[in-house]
N, C-alpha and C positions, 0 to 999 in steps of 0.2 A: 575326878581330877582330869583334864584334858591333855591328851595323848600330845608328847614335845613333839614338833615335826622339824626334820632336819632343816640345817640354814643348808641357802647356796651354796656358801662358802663350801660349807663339809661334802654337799654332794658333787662340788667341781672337784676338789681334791681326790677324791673316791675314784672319778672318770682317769683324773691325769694318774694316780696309781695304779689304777687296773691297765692302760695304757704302758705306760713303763715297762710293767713287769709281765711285759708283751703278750697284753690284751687278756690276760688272769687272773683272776681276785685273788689280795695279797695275802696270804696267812698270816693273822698276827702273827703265832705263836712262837717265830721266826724258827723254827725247828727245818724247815725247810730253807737251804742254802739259794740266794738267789742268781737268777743268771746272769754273770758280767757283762755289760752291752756299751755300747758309747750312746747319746740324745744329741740330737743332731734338730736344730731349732734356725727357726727366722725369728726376725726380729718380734713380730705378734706374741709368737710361740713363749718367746723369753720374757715379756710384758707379761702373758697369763702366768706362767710357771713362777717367777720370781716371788710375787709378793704370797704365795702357796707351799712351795717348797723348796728349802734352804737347802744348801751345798750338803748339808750332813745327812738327810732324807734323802736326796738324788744316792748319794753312797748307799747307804742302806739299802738302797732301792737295787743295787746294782750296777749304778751310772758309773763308769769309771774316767769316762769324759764328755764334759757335753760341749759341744761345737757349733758354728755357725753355719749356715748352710751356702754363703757366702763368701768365706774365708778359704783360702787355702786349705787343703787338709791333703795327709798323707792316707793310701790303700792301708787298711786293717785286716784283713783277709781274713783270720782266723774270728775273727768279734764281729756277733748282730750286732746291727743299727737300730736305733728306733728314729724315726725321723716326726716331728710334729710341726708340720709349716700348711703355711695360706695355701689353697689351691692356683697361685697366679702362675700366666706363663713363663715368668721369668722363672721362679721355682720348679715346675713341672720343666724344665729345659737345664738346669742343673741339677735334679735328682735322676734325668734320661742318661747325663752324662757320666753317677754314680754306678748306675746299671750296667752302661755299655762298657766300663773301665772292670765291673765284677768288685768295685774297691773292698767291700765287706761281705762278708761271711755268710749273713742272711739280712733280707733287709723285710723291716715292718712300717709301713706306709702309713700313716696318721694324720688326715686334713682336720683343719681347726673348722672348717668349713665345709660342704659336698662338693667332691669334685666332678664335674662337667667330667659329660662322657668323652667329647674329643680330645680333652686334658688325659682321659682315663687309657683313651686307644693311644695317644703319645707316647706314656708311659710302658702301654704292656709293647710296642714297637721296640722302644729301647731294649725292656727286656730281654726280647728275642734276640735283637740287634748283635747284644754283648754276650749273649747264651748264660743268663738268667734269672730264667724262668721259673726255675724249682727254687729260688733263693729268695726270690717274694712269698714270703711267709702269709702275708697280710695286708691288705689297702682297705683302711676302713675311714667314714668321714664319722669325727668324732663330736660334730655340735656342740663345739666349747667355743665360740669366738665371742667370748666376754669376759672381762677382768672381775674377779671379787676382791674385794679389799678389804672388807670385814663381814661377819657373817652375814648381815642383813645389808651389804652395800655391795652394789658391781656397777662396770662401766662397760659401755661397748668398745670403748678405743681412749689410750693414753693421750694426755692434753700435748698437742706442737700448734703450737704459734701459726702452722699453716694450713691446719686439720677443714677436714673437708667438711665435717659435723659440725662447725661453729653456730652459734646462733647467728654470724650474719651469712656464711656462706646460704643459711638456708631463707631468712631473708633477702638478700640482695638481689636485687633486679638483673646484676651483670652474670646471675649463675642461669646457665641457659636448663632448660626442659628436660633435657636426655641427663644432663650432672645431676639435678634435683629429681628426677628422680629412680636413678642408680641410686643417691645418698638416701632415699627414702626405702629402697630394696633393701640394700644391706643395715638398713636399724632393724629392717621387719625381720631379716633372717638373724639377727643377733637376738634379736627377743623369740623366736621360736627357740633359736639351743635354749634359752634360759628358760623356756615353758619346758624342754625336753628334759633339762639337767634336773628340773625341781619336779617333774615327774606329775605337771597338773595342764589340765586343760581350762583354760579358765574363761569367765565373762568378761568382755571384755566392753569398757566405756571409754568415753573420751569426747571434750567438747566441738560440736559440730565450728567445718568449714575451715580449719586449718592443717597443716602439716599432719598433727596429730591425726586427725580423721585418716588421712590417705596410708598411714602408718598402719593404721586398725583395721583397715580393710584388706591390706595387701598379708597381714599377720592370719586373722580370719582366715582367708583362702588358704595359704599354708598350711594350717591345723587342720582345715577340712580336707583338705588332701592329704591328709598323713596317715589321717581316723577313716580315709574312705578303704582303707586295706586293713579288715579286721584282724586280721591273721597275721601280719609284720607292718605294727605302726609302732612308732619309739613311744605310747603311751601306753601300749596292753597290759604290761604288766605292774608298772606306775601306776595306772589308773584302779586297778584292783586292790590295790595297797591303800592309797589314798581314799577309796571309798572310805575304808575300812574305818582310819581316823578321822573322817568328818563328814560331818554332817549337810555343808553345806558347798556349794563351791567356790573356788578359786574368786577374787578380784581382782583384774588388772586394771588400773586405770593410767590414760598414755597423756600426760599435759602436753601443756605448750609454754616455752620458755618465754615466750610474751603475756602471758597471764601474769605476770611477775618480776617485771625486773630491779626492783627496788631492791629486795633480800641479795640478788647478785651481788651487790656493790655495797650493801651494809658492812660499816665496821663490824666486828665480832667481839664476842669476848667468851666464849667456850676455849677450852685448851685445842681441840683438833682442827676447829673452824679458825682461829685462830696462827697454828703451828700453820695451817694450808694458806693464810692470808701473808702472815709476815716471814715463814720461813721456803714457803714453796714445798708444803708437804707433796709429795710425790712418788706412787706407789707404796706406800706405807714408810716412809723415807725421807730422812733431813737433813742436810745440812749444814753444818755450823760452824763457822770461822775462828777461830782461836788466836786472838791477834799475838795474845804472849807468847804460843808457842809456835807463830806464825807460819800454821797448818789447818787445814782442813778436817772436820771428825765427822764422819757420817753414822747416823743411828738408825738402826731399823725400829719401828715403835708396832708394839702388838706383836713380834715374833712368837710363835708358836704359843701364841695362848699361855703363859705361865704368866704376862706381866698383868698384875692385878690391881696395881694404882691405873695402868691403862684402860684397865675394862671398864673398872667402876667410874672412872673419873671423867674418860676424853669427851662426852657430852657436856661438863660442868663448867659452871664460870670459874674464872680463872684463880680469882682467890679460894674456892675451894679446895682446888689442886695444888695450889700453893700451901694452904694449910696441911692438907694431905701427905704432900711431899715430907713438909715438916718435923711430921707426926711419925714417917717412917725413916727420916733420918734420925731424931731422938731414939726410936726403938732399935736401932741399927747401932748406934756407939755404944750401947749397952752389952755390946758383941764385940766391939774391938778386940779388947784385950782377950778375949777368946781366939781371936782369927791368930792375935800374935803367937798368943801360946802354942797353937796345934803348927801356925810356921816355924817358928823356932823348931818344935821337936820333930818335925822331919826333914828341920835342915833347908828348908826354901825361904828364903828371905826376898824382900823386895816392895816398894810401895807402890811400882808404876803399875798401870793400868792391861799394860802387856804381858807382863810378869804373871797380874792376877789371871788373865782372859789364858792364859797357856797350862797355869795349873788346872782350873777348870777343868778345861778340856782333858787333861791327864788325866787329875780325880776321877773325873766320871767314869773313866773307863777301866780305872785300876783300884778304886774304892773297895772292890769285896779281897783283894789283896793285901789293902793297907791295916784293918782291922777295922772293930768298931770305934773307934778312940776318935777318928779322923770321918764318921761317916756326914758329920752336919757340917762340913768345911765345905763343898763344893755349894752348898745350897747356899751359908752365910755368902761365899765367894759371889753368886748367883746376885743374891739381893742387891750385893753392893754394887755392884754392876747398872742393876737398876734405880738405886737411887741414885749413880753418879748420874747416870744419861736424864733423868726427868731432874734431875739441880740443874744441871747445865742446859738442857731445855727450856727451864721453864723460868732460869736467868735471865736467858737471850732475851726469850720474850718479852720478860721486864723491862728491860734497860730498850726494847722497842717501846714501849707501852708508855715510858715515861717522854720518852726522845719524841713522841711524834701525837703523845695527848691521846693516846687510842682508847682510855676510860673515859674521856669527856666526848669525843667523838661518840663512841656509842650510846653515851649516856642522849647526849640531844638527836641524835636518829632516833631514838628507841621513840623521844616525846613525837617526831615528824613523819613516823610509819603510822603511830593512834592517833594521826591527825590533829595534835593538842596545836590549838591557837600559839601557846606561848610559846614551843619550839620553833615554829612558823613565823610567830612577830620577830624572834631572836635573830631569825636569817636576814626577815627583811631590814630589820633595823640597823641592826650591828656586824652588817656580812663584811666591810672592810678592817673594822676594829678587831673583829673576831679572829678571821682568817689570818691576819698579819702573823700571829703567832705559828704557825702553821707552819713545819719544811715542806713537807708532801706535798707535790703540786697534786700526785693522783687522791690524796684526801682532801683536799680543795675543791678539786673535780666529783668527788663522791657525794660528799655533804650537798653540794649544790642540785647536782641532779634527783636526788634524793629529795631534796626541799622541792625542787619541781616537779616530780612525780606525783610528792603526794598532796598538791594543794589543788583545791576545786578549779581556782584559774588565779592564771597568774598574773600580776599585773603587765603593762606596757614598763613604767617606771622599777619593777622589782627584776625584769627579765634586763632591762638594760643597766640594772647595778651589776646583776652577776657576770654580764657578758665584760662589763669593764673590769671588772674585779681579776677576769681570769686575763683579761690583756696586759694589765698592771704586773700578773703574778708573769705573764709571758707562757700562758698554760694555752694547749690547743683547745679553740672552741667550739669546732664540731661536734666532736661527743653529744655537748648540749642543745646545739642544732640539732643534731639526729634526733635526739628524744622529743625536741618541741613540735619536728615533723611528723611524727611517729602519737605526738599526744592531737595534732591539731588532726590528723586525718582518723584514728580511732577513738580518740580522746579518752586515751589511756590515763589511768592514774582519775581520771576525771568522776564526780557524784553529783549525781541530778540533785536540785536544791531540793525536792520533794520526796530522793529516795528512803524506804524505809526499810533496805536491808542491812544484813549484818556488816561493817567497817574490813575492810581485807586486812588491818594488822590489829583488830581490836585486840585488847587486853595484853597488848606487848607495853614494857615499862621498865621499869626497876627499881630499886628498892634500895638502902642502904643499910649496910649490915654491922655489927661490933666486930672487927676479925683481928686478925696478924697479933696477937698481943704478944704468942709466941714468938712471932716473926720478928721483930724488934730488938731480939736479943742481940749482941757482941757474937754470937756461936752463929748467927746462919748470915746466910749470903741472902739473901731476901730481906731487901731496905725497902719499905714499902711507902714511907713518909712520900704527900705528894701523888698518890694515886688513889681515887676513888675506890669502895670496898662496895662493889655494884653486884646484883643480882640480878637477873632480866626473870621479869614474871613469866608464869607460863601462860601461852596463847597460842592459836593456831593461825599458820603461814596460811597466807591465800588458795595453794596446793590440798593441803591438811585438811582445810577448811573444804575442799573439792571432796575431798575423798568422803571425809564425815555427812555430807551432802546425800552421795550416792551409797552409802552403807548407812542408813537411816529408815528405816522401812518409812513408805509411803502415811499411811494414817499418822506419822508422829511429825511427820515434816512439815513446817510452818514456814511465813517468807523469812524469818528471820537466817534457819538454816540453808536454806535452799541456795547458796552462792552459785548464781550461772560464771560461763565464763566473760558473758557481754554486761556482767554484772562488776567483774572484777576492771574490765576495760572501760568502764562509766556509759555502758548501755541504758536502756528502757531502766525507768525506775518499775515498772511495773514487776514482779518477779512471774516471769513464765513456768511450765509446770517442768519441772525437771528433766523428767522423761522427755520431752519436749525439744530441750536445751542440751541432750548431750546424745549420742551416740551408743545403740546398743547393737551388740555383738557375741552371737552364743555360737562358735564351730557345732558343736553336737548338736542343733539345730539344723533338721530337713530342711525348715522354709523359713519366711520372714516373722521375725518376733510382731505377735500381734503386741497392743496396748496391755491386752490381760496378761499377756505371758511376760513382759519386764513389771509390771506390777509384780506380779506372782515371783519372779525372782527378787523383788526390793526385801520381801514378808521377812525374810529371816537374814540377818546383818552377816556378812560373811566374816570366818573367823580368820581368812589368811588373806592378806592382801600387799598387792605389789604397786607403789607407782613410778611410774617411768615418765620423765623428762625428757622432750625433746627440743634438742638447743641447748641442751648443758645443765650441768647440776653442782650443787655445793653442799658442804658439812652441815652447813645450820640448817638448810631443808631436811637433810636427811634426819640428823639430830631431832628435830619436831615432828619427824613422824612417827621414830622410835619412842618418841614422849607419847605421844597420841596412841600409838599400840600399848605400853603399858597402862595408861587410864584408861583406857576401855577393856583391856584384857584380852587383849588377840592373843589370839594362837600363833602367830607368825605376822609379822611386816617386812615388808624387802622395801629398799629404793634403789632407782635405777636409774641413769641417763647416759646419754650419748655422751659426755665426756667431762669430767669435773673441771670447775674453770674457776680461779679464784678471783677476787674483785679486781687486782691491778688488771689480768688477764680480759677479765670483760669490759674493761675499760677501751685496749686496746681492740676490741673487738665494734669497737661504735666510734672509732677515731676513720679521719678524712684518708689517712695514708691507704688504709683498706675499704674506703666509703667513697670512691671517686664519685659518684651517682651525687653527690650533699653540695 
């Protein structure tokens, strides 16, 4: 049976506890009282930490305030600090001024990132400055400037509207040489902490002649210089570990967010791909407007691991989860009158949702006091918790889903990703009839790009319906400029009439299913009449499809699997040799990989592999790779990119207001 190997996730949280509990492995066994300190964070710091550890672990942990590094703050004198911020000069110039004032007790230095020596002599000046010197405990860089957001998901930086990482900051003409590439520096330094945190050195691939490439070679160099000091490289003692469980090494393979831009802008129908499309999932986070009680409710989704309709489900199409939900509200009123009883007898009455969330919090901590009579009331308390927040969740979504046709939406992408003629003749024929029904100007915008990406060519006559179409709706036309400039100069989306490789969405579809019969009742809030009971087949993303490519040992690989990237882009129908078409990359490697030696590394299919997107990434990619890891049986899949962007978000990211070049 094949040895688990820890997620990111668990090995980031691991880094920021030992961190904390100032720079010490934690004892479980909590027998040991921990040190009270304040956490003193930038805004970075608070993006990694957040969606990792909740207010009630920071305590435990001994946080008894964590502060901005920013803000105002009053001298502690008697209380360590622990400080965990960016190495920038603006920071190193507010922590000099920490120093010089002596404001805490002791202070422990923690860069999310290495900090430059001149940053480093700034600091130790202050020190002296304010006379202390003996009160710096600690300045270590800690190689975490990456987000995880589920075990096998991270990002290098949270999504803003103004983010330097965008897929077009990195195409656009108007980003000069020195910006592209610093932004191409720090993806490579954000993917080394994540080769450092996961404790692998890995091979690295990636298709020749774009961003990517230049990302792989600047990563390369790094690893080789970390591994050039056998005796203090962040890999000696990882790397001994990790022999131990595998047999094979590490995959990283590094896309390009132009290999694919269709799945961007796809309608969804999974619950998470979904909650990120129509609710603005964000850091693990939702939320959700309550007009009746006209407030705001925000839900953390996936906290600490105990929500189990969330594990099993957030990849699933939506009426699963909706069934799901169902199924564990039925099993939950079979408990009511138990919850009443044990409130009755200790005298806590109340229905509201505060009332419940306060006892909770009580029970848990006073439960071996109360007796056993009362020990399954916090956990009933617990469930109901969870099934309010996915009812109310997974409502919203409905009462979207109905409002804006987003079952029928994905249903006719699904047929215009497999290239099916009929979804294709549907657009051409019926694109003013169709669309009238429509509010969404950006799923108007969707659908039609979409139908333009994935058609061989498009006509004169079919290109000037959709352009009317969107002047009629008063929608901006650029977007579909950009793409037709972007298909006519690489001829993206495009397949030579003679090609005979594999389709980039083959065997995407769907399916119709018997569901909801439960759902129907008078008892639930789930009116499903009017929405399609859709299942999307399984297939693999153009991405997916990359990877399975390059983890295929060579003798099995045929043109069918062999997906180049000039293949995805409607290059040579010919399929060139693989090896050929993509980029190899081994740091443990003295000199140049001959032909024999990436041969020789294809032989045996690697069991842990990571891909990283650059230019942005989303739920449903990641979702399909997770799918593709368990039908094959890995031992581990990660995905990663520069910054998750949801379809409205990549919409505005190919609009003229930020496209003046169009």
């Amino acid at each position: 049976m094949p040895v688990e190997l820890e997620s990111i996730r668990t090995r980031q949280i691991v880094a920021l506890r030992t961190m904390i509990n100032l720079n010490e492995s934690v004892v479980s066994s909590g027998v040991k009282e921990p040190v009270w300190k304040i956490l003193i964070l930038d805004k970075t710091g608070q993006d990694i930490i957040s969606p990792l550890l909740p207010v009630k672990q920071l305590r435990d942990l001994g946080v008894t305030l964590h502060l901005m590094l920013g803000n105002r703050r009053e001298p502690l004198t008697d209380v360590p600090a622990v400080y965990f911020v960016s190495p920038t000069d603006e920071n190193i110039d507010l922590m000099s001024e920490d120093l010089k004032k002596a404001m805490y007790d002791s202070f422990f230095c923690n860069f999310i990132s290495p900090l430059a020596r001149p940053r480093l002599e700034s600091l130790a000046s202050a020190a002296v400055h304010g006379g202390a010197v003996s009160q710096v405990q600690k300045v270590v860089d800690q190689y975490l400037n990456f987000i995880s957001l589920e075990d096998d998901l991270f990002v290098l930086h949270r999504y803003n509207e103004n983010s330097l990482f965008s897929y077009y900051s990195m195409n656009s003409p108007g980003t000069s040489d020195v910006a592209v590439n610093s932004m191409l520096e720090s993806i490579a330094d954000g993917l080394f902490a994540v080769c450092a945190t996961m404790g692998i050195v890995p091979i690295i691939r990636c298709p020749k002649g774009n961003a990517a490439e230049m990302v792989a070679k600047k990563l390369d160099q790094k690893l080789r210089d970390n591994l050039r000091d056998s005796r203090n490289n962040l890999f000696t003692m990882d790397g001994v570990r990790m022999g131990h469980m595998q047999t094979t090494r590490p995959l990283l393979v590094i896309g390009d967010r132009g290999a694919d831009l269709a799945t961007m802008l796809h309608h969804t129908w999974t619950y998470q791909a979904l909650m990120h499309d129509v609710l603005e999932l964000d850091q693990n986070r939702v939320t959700i407007n309550n007009v009746t009680a006209g407030k705001k409710k925000e839900y953390d989704m996936g906290t600490g691991g105990t929500d189990k309709l969330w594990n099993n489900h957030k990849g699933s199409a939506f009426p699963t989860v909706a069934e799901a939900v169902q199924e564990d509200l039925d099993a939950y009123r079979s408990s009511e009158e138990e919850i009443k009883r044990l409130k009755q007898a200790m005298g806590m009455s109340g229905e509201n949702d505060a009332a419940d969330e306060a006892m909770t919090s009580l029970l848990a901590d006073t439960t071996a006091k109360l007796g056993s009579t009362v020990t399954s009331l916090p956990q009933l308390l617990e469930a109901k918790r969870l099934i309010d927040l996915h009812t109310n969740v997974a409502t919203t979504l409905l009462d979207v889903i109905k409002e804006r046709k987003l079952d029928v939406l994905f249903e006719l992408e699904q047929k215009l990703l497999q290239h099916s003629q009929l979804g294709i003749h549907y657009i051409s024929t019926s694109t003013c009839l169709y669309f009238q029904n429509l509010r969404s100007a950006k799923d108007v915008l969707r659908v039609l790009i979409i139908a333009f990406l994935c058609q061989d060519t498009v006509s004169q006559n079919s290109y000037d319906q959709m352009m009317n179409l969107l002047r009629e709706r008063g929608i901006e036309e650029s977007a579909l400029k950009h793409v037709q400039k972007l298909k006519s100069i690489s001829q993206l989306g495009s397949r030579a009439a003679n090609s005979t490789h594999t389709e980039e969405h083959q065997g995407a579809g769907t399916k119709t299913i018997s569901m909801f019969g439960k759902l129907l009742s008078h008892s639930s809030k789930f009116v499903m009449e009017g929405v399609k009971n859709l299942v999307p087949k399984e297939h693999n993303l153009p991405l997916t499809k990359m990877i399975d490519s390059l983890n295929t040992p060579p003798s099995s690989t045929g043109i069918s699997s062999a997906v180049g990237i000039n293949q995805m882009i409607g290059g040579s129908s010919q399929a060139p040799d693989i090896d050929d078409t993509y980029c190899f990359f081994d740091p443990k490697l003295m000199h140049q990989p001959t032909k024999e030696t990436i041969t020789s590394a294809r032989q045996q299919p690697a069991q842990d592999i990571v891909l990283f997107v650059v230019g942005g990434g989303n739920y449903v990619e990641y979702q399909n790779l997770v799918d593709y890891g368990k039908r094959k049986n890995l031992m581990r899949v990660t995905y990663g990119c520069t910054e998750l962007v949801n379809p409205s978000q990549f919409c505005d990211q190919v609009r003229p207001r930020i496209l003046p070049f169009l």
